[in-house]
C-alpha positions in Angstrom: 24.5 5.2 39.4 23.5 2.3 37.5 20.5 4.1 35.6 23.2 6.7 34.8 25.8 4.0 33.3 22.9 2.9 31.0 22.0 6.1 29.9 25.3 6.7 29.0 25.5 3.5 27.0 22.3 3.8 25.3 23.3 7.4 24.4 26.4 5.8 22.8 24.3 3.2 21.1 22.3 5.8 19.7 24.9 7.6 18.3 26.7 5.5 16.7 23.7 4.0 15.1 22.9 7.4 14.0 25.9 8.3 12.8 26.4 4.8 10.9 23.1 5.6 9.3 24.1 8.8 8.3 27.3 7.4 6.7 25.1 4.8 5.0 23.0 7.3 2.7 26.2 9.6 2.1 27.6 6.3 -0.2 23.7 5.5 -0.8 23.2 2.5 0.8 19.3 3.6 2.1 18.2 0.3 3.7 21.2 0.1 5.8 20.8 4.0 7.1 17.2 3.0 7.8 17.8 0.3 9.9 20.4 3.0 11.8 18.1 5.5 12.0 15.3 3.6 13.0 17.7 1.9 15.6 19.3 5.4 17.1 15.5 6.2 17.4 14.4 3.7 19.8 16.5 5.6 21.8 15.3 8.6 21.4 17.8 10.3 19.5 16.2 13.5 18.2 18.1 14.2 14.9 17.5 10.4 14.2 13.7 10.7 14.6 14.1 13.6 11.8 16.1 11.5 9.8 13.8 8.6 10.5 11.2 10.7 9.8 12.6 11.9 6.0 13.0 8.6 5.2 9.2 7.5 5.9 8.1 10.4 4.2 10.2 10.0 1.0 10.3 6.3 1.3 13.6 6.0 1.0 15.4 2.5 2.4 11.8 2.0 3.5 7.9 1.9 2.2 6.6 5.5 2.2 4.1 6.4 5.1 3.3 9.1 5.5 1.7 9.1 9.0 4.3 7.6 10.2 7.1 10.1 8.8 4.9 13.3 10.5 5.0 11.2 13.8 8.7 10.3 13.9 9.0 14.5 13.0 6.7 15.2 15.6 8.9 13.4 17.9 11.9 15.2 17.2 10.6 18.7 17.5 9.6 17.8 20.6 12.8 17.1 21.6 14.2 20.8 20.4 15.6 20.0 16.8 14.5 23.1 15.0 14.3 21.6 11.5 12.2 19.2 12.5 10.0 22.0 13.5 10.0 23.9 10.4 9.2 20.3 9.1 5.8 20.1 11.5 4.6 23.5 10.5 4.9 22.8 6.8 3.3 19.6 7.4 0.2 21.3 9.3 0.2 24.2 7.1 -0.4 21.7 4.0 -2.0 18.8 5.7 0.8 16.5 5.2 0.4 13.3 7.6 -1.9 15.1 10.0 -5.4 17.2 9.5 -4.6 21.0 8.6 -4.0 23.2 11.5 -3.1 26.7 10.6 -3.0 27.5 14.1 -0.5 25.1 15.1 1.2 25.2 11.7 1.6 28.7 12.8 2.9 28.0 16.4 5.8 25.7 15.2 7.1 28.0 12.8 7.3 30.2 15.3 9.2 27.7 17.7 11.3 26.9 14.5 11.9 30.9 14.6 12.6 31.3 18.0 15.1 28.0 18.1 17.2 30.3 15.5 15.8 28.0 12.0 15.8 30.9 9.3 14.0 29.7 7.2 11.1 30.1 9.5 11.6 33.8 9.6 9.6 34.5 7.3 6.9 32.5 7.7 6.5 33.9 10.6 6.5 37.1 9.3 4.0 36.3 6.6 1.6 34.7 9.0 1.6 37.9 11.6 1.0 40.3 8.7 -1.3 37.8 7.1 -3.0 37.1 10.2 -3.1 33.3 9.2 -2.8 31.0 12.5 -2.6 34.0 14.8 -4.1 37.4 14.8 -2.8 40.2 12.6 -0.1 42.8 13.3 2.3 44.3 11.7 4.5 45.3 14.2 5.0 41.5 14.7 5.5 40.6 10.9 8.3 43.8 11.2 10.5 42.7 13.4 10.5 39.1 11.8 10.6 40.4 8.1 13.9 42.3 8.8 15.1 39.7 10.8 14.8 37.4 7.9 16.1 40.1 5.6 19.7 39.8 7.6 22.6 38.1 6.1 19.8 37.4 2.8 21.4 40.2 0.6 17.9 41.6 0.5 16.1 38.9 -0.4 12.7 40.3 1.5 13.2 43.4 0.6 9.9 43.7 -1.9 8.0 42.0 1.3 9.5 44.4 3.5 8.0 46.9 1.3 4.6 45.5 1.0 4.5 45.6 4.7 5.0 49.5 4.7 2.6 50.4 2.2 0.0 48.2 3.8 0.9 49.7 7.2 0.7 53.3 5.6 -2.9 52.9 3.9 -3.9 52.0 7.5 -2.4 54.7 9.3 -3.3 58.5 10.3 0.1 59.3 9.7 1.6 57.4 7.3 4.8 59.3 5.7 7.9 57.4 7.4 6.1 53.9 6.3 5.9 55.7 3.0 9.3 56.5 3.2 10.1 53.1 4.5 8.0 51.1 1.2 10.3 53.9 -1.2 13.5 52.9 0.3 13.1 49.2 0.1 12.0 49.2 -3.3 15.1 50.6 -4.3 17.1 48.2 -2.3 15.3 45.5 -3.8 16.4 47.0 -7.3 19.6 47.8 -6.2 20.2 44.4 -4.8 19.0 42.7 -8.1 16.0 41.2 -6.4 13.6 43.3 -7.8 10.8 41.1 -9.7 9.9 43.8 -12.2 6.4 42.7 -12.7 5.6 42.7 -8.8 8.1 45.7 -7.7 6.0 47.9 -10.5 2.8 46.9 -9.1 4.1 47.6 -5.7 5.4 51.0 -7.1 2.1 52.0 -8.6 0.4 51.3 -5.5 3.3 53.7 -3.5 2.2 56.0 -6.0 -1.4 55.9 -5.6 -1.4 56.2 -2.1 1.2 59.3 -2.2 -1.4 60.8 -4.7 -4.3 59.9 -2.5 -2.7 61.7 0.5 -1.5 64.7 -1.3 -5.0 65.1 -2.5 -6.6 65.0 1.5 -4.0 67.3 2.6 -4.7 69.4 -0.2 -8.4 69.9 1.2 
């Protein structure tokens, strides 16, 4: 009982600490929500390692350390915050406060992903179809392109079709991924996400391959 009376107090600590420091930086007073945040997290308050964490790597109410931010991040993915997971993949993916690892930049994205963080959606997606930190497969970089692509008003739309045409070249029978590269061009276009230079080039290369397998069936 008395361990659980102290937990509950510390848990109270922490939150208001974290919450003080979060006050703090809304009216810009950053050494003040440092000291809060750095408080909360000597409790182990996950979104106040992440906020801890920000400030270390932006150096703001603090000096900027790097090392320290990604371990104070580290922390608080650990813990389930899903931003601070999407955080730790950027950070191995570019080497930020700990060596490159495109394999575990790749497996925190993909917690990030599972935890319900969008924006790792799709670099999940691009990694499976990629096969960058895990091996290739499409079917895989599918299902998380078009979960990306929900509630984005289309936004992966030229991705989504990139995915069909490169599935397509690859297959025996390749007319519904065909179909499937067609149709999501013209929702890109329709949607006004269409990056004209990129959607022609994707296009042409719909068009090449429709041209290549006309000519085989031809024979």
């Amino acid at each position: 009982m008395h361990m659980s009376i102290r937990k509950i107090v510390n848990r109270a600590i922490s939150e208001g600490c974290y919450l003080t420091g979060k006050a703090a930086h809304l009216v810009k007073r950053e050494k003040l929500a440092y000291t809060c945040q750095r408080l909360a997290a000597r409790h182990d308050h996950p979104r106040a390692q992440f906020e801890l964490g920000k400030a270390y790597y932006l150096g703001i109410g603090t000096d900027r350390e790097i090392v320290k931010g990604f371990r104070c991040l580290l922390r608080s993915a650990r813990q389930g915050n899903p931003k601070a997971m999407l955080n730790i993949a950027a950070a191995y993916d570019v080497g930020r406060g700990a060596k490159q690892d495109p394999v575990q930049s790749f497996r925190w994205y993909e917690r990030a992903a599972k935890a319900g963080e969008k924006e790792a959606y799709f670099e999940v997606a691009r990694r499976y179809r990629d096969g960058i930190g895990v091996p290739r497969d499409l079917t895989e970089a599918e299902h998380w392109y078009l979960k990306a692509n929900q509630g984005e008003k289309d936004r992966h739309s030229l991705s989504l079709a990139e995915l069909y045409l490169q599935r397509a070249k690859e297959s025996s029978e390749p007319a519904e991924d065909l179909y499937r590269a067609e149709y999501w061009i013209s929702k890109a276009h329709a949607s006004g996400r269409s990056e004209p230079k990129r959607s022609q080039e994707i296009w042409e290369q719909l068009q090449a391959e429709l041209n290549r397998r006309r000519t085989e069936d031809g024979r």
